[in-house]
N, C-alpha and C positions, 0 to 999 in steps of 0.2 A: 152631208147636206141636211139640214133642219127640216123639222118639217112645213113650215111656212118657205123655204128659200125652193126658189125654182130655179132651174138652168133656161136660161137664153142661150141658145149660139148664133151670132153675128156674119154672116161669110159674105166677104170684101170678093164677090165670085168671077172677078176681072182678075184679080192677085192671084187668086188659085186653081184658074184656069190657065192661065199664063205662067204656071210655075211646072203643067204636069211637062214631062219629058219627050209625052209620045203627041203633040203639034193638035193636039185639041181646039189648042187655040187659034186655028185657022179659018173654024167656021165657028164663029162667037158664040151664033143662037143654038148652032148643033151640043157645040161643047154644054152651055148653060143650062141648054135642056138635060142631056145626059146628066151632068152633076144635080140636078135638079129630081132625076128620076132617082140616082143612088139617093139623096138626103133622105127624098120621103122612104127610104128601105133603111135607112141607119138606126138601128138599136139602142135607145137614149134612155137612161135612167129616169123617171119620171118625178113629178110635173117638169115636162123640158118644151122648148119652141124652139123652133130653128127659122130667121130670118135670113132670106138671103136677096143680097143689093143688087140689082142688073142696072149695067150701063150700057150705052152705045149700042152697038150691031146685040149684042146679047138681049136686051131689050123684046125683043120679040120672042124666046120663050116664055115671058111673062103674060103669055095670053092666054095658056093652057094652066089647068090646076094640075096641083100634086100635093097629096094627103100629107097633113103635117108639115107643112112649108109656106110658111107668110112671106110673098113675094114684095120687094118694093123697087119701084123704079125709078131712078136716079135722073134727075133731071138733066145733068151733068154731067160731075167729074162723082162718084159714086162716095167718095170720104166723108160728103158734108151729109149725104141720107144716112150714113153709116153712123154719123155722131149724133144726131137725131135721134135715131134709134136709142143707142147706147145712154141719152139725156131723157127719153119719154119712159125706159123702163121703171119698176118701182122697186123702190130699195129694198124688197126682198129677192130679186132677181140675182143671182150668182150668173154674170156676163160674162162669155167669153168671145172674142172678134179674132174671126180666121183670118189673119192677114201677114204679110211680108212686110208689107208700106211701113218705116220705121217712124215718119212723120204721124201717120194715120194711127200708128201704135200710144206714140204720143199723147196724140188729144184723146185717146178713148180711157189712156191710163190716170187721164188729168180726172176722169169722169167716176172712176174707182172702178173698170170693168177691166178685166187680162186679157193677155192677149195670147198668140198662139199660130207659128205659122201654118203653112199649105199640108206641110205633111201630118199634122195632128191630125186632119181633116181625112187626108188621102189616104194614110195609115187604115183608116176606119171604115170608110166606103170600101176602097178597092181590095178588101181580106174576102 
């Protein structure tokens, strides 16, 4: 990494809630929260951000803070906040978006950011 280039990471937290094995995805705002407390604890090479998209029921852990975690909330369907994102960062930003969605991988890839599924993510929290 340069030293002007920063990491973004992007997490689609509907995708990678719904990908983990053990039914997190049951209680949206519980799961989002918890993913929400490992991010702000994740050990990121620096200058790094970590945005992460809440939709739907998950929505409501978006009330509380956590250190190091810019929350946004989807008005929606969470792909079009996520390409937002991915389109307002600045062309120093080395972008990666945690997702499955191969449409949503699509449009972020058309935008010059990578992608990267749920376990790049899970890999790194859950150690």
């Amino acid at each position: 990494m340069s030293r002007k280039e920063a990491m973004l990471i992007v997490v689609d937290a509907a995708n990678v809630v719904g990908s983990r094995p053990d039914g997190w995805w049951r209680d949206r705002a519980g799961a989002a929260r918890r993913l929400l407390m490992r991010l702000s604890t994740l050990d990121l090479p620096q200058p790094a951000e970590v945005v992460v998209v809440l939709e739907g029921a998950a929505k409501a852990a978006g009330s509380e803070e956590f250190a190091g975690v810019r929350v946004v909330l989807a008005d929606g369907s969470g792909d079009d906040a996520i390409v937002d994102v991915v389109a307002a960062a600045t062309a120093e930003d080395r972008i990666t978006v945690i997702t499955a969605d191969r449409r949503l991988r699509e449009r972020i890839e058309a935008l010059g950011a990578e992608s990267a599924g749920p376990s790049w993510l899970l890999d790194r929290i859950d150690s």
